[in-house]
N, C-alpha and C positions, 0 to 999 in steps of 0.2 A: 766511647762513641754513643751521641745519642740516639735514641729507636727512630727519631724524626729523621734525621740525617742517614741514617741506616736506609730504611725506607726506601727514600729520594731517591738516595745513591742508585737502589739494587735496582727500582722503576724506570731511574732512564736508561742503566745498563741494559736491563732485560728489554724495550724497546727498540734496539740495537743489534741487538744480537737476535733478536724477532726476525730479523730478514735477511738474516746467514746461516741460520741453524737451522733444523728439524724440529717440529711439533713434541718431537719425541725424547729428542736430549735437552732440550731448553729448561725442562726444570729440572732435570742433575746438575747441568752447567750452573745455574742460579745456586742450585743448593751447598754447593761446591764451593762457590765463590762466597756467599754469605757465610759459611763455616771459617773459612779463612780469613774475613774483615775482621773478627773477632780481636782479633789479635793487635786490631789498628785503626789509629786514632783521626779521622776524618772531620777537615775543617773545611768550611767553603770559603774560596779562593777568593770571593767581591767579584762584582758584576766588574769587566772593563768598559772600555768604552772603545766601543769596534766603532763606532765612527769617527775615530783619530788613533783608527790603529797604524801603529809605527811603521810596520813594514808594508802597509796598504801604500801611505805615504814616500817610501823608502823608492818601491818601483811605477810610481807615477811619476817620481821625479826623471827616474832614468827613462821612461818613456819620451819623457817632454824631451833629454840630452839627446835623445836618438834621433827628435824630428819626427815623434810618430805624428799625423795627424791629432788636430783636438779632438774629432768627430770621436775618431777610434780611444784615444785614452777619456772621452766622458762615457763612452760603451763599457770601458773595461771597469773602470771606476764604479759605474754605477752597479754592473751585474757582479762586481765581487763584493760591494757594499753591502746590496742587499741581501747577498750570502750568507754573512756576519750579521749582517742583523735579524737574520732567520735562526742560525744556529745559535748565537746568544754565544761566540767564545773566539777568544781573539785568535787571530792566526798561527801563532807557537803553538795552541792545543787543538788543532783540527785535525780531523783523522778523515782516513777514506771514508767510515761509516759515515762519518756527518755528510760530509758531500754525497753520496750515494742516499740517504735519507729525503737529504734536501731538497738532489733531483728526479727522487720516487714523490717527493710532496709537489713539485711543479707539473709531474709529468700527470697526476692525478687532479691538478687544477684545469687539464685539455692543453696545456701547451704541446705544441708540434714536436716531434722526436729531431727535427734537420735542427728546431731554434733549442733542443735541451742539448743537441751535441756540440752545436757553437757559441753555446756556456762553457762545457766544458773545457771545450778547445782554450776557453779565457781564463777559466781556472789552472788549465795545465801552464798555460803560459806567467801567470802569475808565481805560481810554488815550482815552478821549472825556475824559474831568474831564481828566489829566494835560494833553492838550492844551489845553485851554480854560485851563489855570494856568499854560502857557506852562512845562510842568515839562520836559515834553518836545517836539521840534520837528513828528511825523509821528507820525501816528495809523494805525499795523498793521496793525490791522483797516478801516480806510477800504478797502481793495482786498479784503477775506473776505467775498466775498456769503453772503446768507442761506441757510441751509441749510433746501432745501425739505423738507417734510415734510407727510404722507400728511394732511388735517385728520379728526380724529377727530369722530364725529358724538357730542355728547354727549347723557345719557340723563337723562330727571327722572323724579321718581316719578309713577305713575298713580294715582287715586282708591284703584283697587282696592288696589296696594298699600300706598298707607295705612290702607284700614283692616285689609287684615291685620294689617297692623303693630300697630296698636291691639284685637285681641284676643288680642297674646299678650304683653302685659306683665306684668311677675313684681313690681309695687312701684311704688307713686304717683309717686315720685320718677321710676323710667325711664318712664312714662306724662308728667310734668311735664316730662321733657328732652327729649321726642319733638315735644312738644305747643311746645313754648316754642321749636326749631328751627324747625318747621313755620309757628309765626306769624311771627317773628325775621329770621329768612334769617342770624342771625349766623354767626360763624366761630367753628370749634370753640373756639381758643385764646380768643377774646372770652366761651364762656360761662363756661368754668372761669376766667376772670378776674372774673365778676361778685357783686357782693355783695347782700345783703338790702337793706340804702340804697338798690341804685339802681332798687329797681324803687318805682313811682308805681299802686299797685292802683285809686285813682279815679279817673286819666287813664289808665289801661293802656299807660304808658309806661315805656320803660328804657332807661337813660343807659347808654349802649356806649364804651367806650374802645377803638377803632379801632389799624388802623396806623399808623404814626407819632405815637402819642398823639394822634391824633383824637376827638373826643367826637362823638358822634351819637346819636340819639335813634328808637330802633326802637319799634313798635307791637306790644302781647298782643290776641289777640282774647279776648272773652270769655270761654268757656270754657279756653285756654291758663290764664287768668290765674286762673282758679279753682279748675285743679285745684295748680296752681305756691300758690296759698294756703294751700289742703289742705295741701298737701307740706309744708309751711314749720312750721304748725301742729301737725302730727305730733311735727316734731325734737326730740330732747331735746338735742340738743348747743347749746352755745354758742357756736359758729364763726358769723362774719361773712360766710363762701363763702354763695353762692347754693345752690350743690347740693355737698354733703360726700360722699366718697365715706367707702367701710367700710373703718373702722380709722383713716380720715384728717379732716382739718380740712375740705381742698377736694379737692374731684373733678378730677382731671388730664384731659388731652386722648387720651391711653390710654385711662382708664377709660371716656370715652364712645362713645371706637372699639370698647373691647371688649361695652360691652355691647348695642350697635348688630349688632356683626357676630350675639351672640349671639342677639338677637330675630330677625335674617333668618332664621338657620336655623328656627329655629322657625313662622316665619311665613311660610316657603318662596317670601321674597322677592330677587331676587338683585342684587347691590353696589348693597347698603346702606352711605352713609358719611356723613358727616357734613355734607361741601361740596355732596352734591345735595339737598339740603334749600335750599341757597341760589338754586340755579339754577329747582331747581322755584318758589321762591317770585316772581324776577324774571320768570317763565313765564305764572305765573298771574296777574303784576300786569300783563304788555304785553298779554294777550290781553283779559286786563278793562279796557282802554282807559288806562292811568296813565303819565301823559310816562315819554319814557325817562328825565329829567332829574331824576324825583321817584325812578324805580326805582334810579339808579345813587346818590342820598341816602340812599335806607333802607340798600342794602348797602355805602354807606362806598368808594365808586368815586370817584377825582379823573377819572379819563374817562370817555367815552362808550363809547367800543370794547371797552375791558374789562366793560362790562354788557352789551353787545350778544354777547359771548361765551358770557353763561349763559344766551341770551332762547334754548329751543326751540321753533322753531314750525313746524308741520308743513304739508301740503298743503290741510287742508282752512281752517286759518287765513290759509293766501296769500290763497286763493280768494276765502274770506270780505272778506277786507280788498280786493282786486279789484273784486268786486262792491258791495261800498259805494263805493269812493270813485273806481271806472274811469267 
């Protein structure tokens, strides 16, 4: 073995074992380990090429067979790529250290602790499939506990703020996409997906294409659905979109951020977005008594716990529900 490659070896070992070990034992460990390399013949294995690693490839494909959304496999794609190309080693030779290195180097660049655990969460599910296909023998991440993280109390809209909101619309149409949120609970990317077809104006119903191509079928209250008729009847254009933005066919998931952020100001409301519109509307449907299990149907949930994450409910709701049913 040469002194160079000797070297190398014991430098990235000992870097690794830096942030498992003790001050104390770390050079026995090392001295331990260099005594016994002696004995053996260390060749470097060539760079691969982690950006055409096999089994990277292997479970994007099965993503795509599952119908996961693109959004969610160009998320997965991309935060395990850059993984691999941080650690410099294809996916057969990653160990927990590397991954724990990885995300002691991001958590040291200011990234937030909720976005290093929902890497993680992409990496477990990554070398979770590979082991379940018997691709690989040990699953890395089985020993990377959860990275706790502060839970953020999230916020819905108040009465009041809606109806600010509704005296400072500039156009039927953002009055129809304010109004069609607020009945809906849908997801931004689901309305700029919807077309004239699917909405049902004598059942005040509309056929949602979900994630993973899910169809579901959300509810307009009445007025929603009358001014969305208004709206519709104005258009001179010819486009199939539900709501067309200016100059275009269909209104983008931008365009409704921008014109959302636009009305707060104005309405001196503050984060206005598009996703608490969903949480207020699961808020308003637990407090008015509706199974969790019809609430997490309307917003297109395969669990329970992911609807129980948008239900806000405050003290005097505990109370109430206390006093009914203690």
């Amino acid at each position: 073995m040469s002194i160079t490659a000797k070297v190398t070896f014991l430098r990235g070992l000992e870097s690794i074992l830096a942030k498992e070990v003790t001050a104390e034992s770390l050079p026995r460990i090392m001295s331990t380990v260099s005594d016994y390399m002696a004995g053996f013949t260390l060749e470097a294995s060539g760079t691969e090429d982690t950006e055409k690693d096999d089994l990277l490839g292997a479970f994007i494909a099965a993503m795509e067979i599952q119908g996961r959304s693109r959004k969610t496999i160009e998320r997965y794609k991309y935060l395990i790529t850059r993984m691999l190309k941080s650690v410099k080693m294809p996916t057969r030779r990653i160990t927990v250290y590397h991954l724990r290195a990885y995300l002691a180097g991001e958590k040291s660049r200011g990234i937030a602790d909720r976005t290093l655990e929902g890497t993680r969460q992409v990496f477990s599910a990554y070398f979770g499939w590979l082991q379940r296909e018997r691709l690989i023998d040990e699953n890395p991440v089985s020993n990377l506990g959860a990275i706790r993280c502060r839970k953020k109390v999230k916020q819905v809209y108040s009465d009041i703020d809606i109806e600010r909101l509704k005296l400072e619309y500039q156009s039927l149409r953002d009055r129809a996409i304010v109004l069609f949120l607020i009945s809906t609970g849908c997801r931004v990317s689901e309305v700029t997906g919807l077309n004239r077809s699917d909405v049902n104006f004598g059942s005040l119903e509309v056929v949602v294409l979900g994630k993973g191509n899910k169809q579901r079928t959300v509810y307009l209250s009445a007025f929603a659905a009358e001014t969305l008729r208004r709206y519709l009847e104005q258009r001179k254009d010819k486009s199939e979109a539900l709501f067309a933005g200016k100059g275009t066919d269909r209104l983008s998931p931008a365009g409704i951020r921008k014109m959302l952020k636009d009305l707060a100001a104005r309405a001196h409301v503050e984060h206005v977005h598009p996703h608490k519109f969903r949480r207020t509307l699961a808020t308003k449907l637990i407090r008015h008594g509706m199974p969790i299990q019809e609430v997490a149907a309307i917003l297109g949930h395969d669990k329970l716990d992911t609807t129980m994450e948008y239900v806000v409910l405050n003290k005097e709701d505990l109370e109430s529900s206390y006093r009914k049913y203690a």
